[in-house]
DORO-841890 format. One line per 2 residues: number of its first residue (from 1); for each residue x, y, z of N, C-alpha, C. Coordinates in nm, 3 decimals. Layout:
BEGIN
NUM = X Y Z X Y Z X Y Z; ... .
END
This chain:
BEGIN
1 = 14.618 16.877 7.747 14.707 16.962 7.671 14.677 17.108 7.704; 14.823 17.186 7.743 14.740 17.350 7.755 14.741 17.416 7.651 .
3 = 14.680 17.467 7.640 14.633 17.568 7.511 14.645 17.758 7.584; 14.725 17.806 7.475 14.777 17.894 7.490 14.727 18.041 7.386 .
5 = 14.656 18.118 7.429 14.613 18.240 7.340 14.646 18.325 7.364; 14.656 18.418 7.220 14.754 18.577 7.273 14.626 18.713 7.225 .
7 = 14.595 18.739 7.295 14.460 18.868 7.304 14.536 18.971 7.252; 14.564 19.037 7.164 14.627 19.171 7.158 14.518 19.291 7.179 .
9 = 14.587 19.337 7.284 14.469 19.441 7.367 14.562 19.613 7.378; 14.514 19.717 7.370 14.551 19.836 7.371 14.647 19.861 7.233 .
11 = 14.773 19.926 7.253 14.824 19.952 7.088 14.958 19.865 7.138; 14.966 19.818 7.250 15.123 19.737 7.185 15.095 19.644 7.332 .
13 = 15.039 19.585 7.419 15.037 19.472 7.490 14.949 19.374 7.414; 14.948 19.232 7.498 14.862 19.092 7.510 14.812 19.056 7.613 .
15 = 14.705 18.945 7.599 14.669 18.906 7.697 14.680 18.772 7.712; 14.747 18.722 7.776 14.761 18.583 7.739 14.657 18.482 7.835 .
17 = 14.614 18.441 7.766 14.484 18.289 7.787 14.528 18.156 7.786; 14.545 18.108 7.921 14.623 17.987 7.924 14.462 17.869 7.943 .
19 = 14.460 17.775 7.928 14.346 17.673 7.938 14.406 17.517 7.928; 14.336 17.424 8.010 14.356 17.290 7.983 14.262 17.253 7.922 .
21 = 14.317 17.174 7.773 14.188 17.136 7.705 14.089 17.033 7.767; 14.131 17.011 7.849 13.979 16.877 7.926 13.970 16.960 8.054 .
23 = 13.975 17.101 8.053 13.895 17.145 8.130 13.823 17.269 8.119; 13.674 17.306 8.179 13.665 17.414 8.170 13.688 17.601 8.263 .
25 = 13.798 17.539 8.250 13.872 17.643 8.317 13.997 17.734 8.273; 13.986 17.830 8.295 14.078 17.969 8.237 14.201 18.035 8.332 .
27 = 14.345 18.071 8.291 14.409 18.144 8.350 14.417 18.298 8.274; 14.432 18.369 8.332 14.473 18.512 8.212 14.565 18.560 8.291 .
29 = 14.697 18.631 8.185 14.759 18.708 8.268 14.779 18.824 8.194; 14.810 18.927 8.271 14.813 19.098 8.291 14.662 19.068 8.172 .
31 = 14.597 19.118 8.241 14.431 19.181 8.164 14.440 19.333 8.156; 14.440 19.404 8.059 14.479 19.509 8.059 14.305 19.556 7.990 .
33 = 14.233 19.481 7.991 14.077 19.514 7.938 14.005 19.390 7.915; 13.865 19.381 8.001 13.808 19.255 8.026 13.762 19.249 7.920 .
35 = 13.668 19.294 7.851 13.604 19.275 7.750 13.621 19.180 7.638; 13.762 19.165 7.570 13.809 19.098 7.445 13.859 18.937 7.553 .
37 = 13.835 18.946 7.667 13.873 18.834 7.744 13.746 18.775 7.769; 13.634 18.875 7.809 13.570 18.782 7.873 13.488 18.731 7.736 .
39 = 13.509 18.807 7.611 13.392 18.709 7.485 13.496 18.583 7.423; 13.613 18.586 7.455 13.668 18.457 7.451 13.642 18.384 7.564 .
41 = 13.630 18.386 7.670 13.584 18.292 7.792 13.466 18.214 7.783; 13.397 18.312 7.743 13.258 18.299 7.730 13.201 18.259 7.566 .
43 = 13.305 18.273 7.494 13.285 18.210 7.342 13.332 18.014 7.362; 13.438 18.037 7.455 13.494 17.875 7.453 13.388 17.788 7.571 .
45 = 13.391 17.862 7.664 13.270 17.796 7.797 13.320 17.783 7.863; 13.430 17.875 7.867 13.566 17.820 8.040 13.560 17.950 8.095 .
47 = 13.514 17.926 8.230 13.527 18.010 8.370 13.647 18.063 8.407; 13.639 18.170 8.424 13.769 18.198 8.476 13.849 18.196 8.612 .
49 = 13.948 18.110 8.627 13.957 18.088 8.789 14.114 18.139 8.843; 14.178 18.234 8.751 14.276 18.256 8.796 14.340 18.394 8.699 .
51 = 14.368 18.485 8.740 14.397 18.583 8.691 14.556 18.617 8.758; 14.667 18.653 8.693 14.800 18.667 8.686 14.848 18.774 8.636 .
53 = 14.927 18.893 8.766 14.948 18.964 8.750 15.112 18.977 8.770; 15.158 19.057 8.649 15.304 19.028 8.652 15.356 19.172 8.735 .
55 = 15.259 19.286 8.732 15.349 19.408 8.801 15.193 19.478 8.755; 15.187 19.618 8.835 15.041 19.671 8.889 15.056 19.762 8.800 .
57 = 15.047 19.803 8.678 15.061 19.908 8.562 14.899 19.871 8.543; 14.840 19.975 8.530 14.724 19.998 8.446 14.698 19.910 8.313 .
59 = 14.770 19.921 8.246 14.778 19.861 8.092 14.856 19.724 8.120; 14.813 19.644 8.244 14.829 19.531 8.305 14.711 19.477 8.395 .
61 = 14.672 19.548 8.450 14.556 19.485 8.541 14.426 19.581 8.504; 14.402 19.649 8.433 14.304 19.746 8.432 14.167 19.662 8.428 .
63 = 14.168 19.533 8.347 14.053 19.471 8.341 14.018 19.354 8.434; 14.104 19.386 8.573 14.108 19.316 8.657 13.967 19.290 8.706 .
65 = 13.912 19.367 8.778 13.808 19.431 8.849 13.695 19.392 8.766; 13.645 19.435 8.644 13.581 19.375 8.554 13.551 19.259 8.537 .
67 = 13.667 19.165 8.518 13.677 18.999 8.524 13.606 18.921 8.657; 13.648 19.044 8.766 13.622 18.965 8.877 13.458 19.005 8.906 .
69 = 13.430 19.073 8.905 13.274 19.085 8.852 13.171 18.999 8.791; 13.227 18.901 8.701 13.210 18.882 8.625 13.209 18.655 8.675 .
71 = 13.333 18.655 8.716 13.370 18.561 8.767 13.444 18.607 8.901; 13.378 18.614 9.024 13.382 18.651 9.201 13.496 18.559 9.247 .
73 = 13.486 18.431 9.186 13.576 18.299 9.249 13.700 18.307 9.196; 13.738 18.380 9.063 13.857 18.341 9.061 13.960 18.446 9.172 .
75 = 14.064 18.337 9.152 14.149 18.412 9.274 14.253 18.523 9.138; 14.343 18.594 9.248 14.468 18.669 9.165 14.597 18.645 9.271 .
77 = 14.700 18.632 9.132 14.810 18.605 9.182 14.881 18.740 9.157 .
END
């Protein structure tokens, strides 16, 4: 089953946290700040292996770089 979370990050975006529950693995898309992402990643125990970017705005990918730091393997779309 996927399981679907909404991060509200800065004063008016989300971050949305997609996951399969029998797995431990993570999608996020537009990360606009790693931080409130990665203590949910790391609160549930799922790696992050895919990061989703809808358009290159700052207050969209800003916590790109961060994530990938963090987790090297995941790819970006």
């Amino acid at each position: 089953m996927l399981e679907i979370l909404r991060l509200p990050v800065l004063s008016n975006n989300y971050v949305f946290v997609l996951a399969d529950a029998g797995r431990a693995e993570a999608a996020v898309v537009d990360p606009a700040l790693a931080a409130p992402v990665q203590a949910l990643l790391e609160q549930r125990g799922w790696e992050l292996a895919l990061v989703l970017q809808t358009h290159h705005h700052s207050d969209h990918i800003g916590g790109t770089p961060d994530l990938l730091r963090r987790w090297p393997q995941a790819q970006v779309w």
